[in-house]
N, C-alpha and C positions, 0 to 999 in steps of 0.2 A: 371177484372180490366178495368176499363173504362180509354181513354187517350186521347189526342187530338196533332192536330199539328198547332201552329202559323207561320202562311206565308207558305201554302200550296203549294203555285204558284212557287217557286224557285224551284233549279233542285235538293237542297237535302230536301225538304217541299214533290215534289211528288216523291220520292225515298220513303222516310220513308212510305208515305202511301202507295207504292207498297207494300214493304216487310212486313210492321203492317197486311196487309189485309190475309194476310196467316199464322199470329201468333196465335195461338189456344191458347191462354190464356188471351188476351186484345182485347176489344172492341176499335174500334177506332168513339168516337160519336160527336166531331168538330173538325170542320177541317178551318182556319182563310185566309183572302187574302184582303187586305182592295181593292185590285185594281178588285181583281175579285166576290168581296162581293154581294149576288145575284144569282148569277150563280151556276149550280150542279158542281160538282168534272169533274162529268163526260164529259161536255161540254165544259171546259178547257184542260181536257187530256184525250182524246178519249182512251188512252190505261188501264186507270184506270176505266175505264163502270161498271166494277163489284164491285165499292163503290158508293155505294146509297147515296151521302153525297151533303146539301148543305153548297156553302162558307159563310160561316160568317163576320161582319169585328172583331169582339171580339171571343173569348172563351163565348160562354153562358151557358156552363151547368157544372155543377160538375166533373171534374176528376180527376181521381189519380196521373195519371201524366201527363206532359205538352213537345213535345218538343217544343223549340225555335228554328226559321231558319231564324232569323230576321239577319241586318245587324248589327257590333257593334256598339254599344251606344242607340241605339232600345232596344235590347236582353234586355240589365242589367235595361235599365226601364221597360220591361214586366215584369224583376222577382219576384220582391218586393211584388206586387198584389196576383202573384200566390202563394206563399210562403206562404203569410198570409191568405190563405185561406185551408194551409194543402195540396197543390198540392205540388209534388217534382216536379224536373225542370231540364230537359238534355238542356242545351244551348250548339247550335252547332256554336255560335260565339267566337270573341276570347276574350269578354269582362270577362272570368272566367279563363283562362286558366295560365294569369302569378298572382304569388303569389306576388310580386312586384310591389306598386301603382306605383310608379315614375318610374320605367322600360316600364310598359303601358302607361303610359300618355306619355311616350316618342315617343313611336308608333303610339300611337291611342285617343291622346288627354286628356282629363281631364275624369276622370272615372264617369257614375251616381250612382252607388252603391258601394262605396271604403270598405265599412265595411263588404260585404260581401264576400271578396275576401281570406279573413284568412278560410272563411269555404267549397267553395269550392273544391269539389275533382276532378284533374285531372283527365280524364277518357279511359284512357288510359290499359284497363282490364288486359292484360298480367304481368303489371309492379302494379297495383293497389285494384285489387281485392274488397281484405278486404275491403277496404276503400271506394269503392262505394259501396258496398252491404250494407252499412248503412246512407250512404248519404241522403240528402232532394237536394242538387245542385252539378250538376256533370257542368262540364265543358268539351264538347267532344274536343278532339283533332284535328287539322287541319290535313290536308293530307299529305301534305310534312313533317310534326313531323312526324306523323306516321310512314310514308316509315323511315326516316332515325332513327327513337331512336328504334326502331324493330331490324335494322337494327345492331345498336352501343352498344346500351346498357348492353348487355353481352358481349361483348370484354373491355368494361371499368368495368363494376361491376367484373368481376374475373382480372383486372388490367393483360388483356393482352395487351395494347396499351398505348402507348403516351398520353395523353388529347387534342393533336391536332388532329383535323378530319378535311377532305374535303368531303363534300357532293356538287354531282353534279346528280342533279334531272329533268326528264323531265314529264313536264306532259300535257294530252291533253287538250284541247280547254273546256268542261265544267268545268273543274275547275274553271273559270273565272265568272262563273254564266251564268243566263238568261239575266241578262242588256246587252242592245245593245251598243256594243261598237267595236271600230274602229280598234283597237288593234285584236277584236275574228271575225272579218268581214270574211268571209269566201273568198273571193280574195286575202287579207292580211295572210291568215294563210295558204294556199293549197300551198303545195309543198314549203314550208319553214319551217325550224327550226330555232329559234330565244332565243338565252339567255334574261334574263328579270333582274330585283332587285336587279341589282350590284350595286348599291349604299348602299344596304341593304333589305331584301325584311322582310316585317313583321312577316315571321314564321319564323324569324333565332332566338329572343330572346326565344322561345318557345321551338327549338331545344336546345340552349344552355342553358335553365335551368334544362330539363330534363338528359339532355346528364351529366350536370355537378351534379346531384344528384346519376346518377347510378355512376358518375366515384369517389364521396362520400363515395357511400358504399362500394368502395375496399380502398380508401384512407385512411381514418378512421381520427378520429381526429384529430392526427395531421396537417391532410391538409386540414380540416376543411374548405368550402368557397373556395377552389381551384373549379375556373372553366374552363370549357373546351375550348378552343380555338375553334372555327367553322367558315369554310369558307362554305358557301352554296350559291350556282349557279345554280337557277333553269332555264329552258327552255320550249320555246311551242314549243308543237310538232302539227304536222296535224292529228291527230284521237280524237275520242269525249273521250272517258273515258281511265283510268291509270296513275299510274306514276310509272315509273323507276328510282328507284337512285344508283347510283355507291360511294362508301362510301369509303374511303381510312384513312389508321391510322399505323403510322410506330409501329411496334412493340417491347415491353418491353424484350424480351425473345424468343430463337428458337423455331421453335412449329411446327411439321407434321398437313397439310393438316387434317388428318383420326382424328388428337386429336382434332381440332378447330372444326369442324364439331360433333363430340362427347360432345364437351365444350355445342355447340349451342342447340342439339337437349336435351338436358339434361336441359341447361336452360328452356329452351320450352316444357316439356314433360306433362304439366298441360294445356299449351294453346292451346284449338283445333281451333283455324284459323290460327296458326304458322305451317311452312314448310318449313324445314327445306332441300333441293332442291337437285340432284346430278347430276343437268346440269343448265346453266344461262336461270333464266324465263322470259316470256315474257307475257309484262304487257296483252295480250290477251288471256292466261291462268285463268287470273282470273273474267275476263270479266264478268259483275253482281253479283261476290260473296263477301263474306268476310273473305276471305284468304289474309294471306303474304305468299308469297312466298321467300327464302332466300335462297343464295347462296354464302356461307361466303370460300374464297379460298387466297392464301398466293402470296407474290410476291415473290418470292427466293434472286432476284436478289439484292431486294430495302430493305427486309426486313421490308415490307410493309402489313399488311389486306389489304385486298378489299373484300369487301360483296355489291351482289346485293339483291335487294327488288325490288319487284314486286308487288304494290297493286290496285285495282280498288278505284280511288278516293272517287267517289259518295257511295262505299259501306264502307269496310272497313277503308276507307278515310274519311264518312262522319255518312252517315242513318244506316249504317248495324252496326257499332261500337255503335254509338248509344243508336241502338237497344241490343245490347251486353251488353250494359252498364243498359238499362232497367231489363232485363230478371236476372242482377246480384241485383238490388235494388230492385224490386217486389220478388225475390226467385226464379223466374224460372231457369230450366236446360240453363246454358248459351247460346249452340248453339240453342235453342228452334226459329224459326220463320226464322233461317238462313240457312239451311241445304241443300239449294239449291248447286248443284254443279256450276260450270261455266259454261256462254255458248262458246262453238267452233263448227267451225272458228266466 
């Protein structure tokens, strides 16, 4: 299978093509950058030398499939093209991910493709499966969804929680991208921790649609459209890749430690980048992979969950999911091209 990536140059554009280049079932034969269009792969990211590739500013050749790492409102005008020419399409922006026109336009402006949004599948492999393995458009999840509906989502789908969550998320300095900015300036960010998008930050509607479909499927009719309450508070931290979220959710019913952990890894027992943990991880355990790491434990006192997650943004945050999400719509063995363990320290 032939594939390619649009907007090469951004930090999940060459993520994907790190990890594509070790997948023994897809050719990767464009690779797009309008800003570095001209130039080899290799001359832009010295660490990627072993892809013979040059940047383009379009897609020029046939492939099967396409990712997007374009910015939103970009993305959804690449899709249209690719689509119609029989290419399937992993958009790793957020212009596919809420099923709701007027929820998005509330976030992220007036949509350019509103009619495609009924057919996107969330891509989100643990909770979806099925449903990208026949997909033409997958919509990848952001990172902070990730960490936290990993995280929630089987304590609400077996309606062991409240539908109120607090998610308190930190994550490092490349999440923000490669744009230069004042905010990820390395003077401003060393040796500080700083909360961000308390006013609202744009992956909360994304968390709370998904949060409130798993908490759906325990609710059942009845409660049809009940959704979840979410307070999310994310943080920069001083390190390049991770997020950590600490997840909290008063609970429905008493519940031993040994049984919630048995609840989790049961839920999980089909997903292999789920781990399900029996000590608090550290977002450096997963360092270049695409694992969660989970650490779901009780508060006695509060009658509270708390579960931590632990993921590499840029992988299972970003390219490696992705890529997860390809190997499920092409047929391949899901962990096929991921199998890399973690680097430590």
């Amino acid at each position: 299978m032939r594939v390619g990536i649009v907007n090469v140059t951004g930090y999940v554009g060459a993520e994907l093509a790190r990890l594509l280049a070790r997948h023994s079932g897809v050719e990767l034969v464009s690779v797009t950058g309008r800003s570095a269009a001209g130039q080899s792969l290799s001359a832009v990211f010295p660490h990627l030398a072993a892809i013979e590739l040059p940047i383009t500013a379009e897609i020029d050749v046939l492939v099967d499939l396409a990712f997007l790492a374009l910015p939103h409102h970009a993305s959804a005008q690449a899709t249209r093209p690719l689509l119609e020419t029989g290419t399937r399409v992993i958009d790793t922006s957020a212009d596919f991910r809420l099923h709701d026109q007027a929820t998005y336009e509330q976030w992220y402006g007036p949509h350019p493709e509103p009619d495609l949004l009924a057919e996107a599948v969330y891509g989100l492999p643990e909770i979806y499966a099925p449903q990208i393995s026949t997909a033409r458009l997958v919509a990848n999840p952001g990172c902070y969804p990730t960490s936290a509906i990993l995280a929630l989502a089987p304590a609400l789908a077996l309606g062991l929680i409240e539908p109120e969550v607090i998610v308190d998320a930190k994550s490092g300095v490349s999440g923000a991208g490669r744009t230069l900015s004042l905010s990820s300036h390395y003077s401003e960010v060393n040796e500080s921790v700083r909360a961000y998008g308390l006013e609202g930050h744009r992956h909360l509607p994304e968390i709370v649609q998904e949060l409130s479909l798993a908490y759906g499927r325990f609710a059942g009719a009845h409660q049809a459209g009940s959704g979840v309450k979410v307070t999310f508070v994310p943080h920069l931290v001083p390190m390049t890749r991770g997020i950590l979220s600490t997840c909290y959710a008063p609970l429905t019913r008493d519940l031993s430690v040994k049984e919630l952990r048995r609840m989790y890894t049961e839920f999980y027992q089909a997903a292999p980048f789920v781990r399900v943990v029996d000590e608090p991880p550290q977002t450096k355990q997963t360092w270049g992979s695409n694992y969660c790491y989970l650490y779901p434990l009780i508060d006695p006192r509060a009658g509270r969950l708390v579960v931590i997650s632990a993921i590499d943004n840029l992988v299972k945050g970003a390219a490696g999911q992705a890529i997860q999400d390809m190997n499920l719509m092409l047929g391949y063995p899901e962990t096929t091209g991921l199998e890399a363990l973690p680097i430590f320290p």
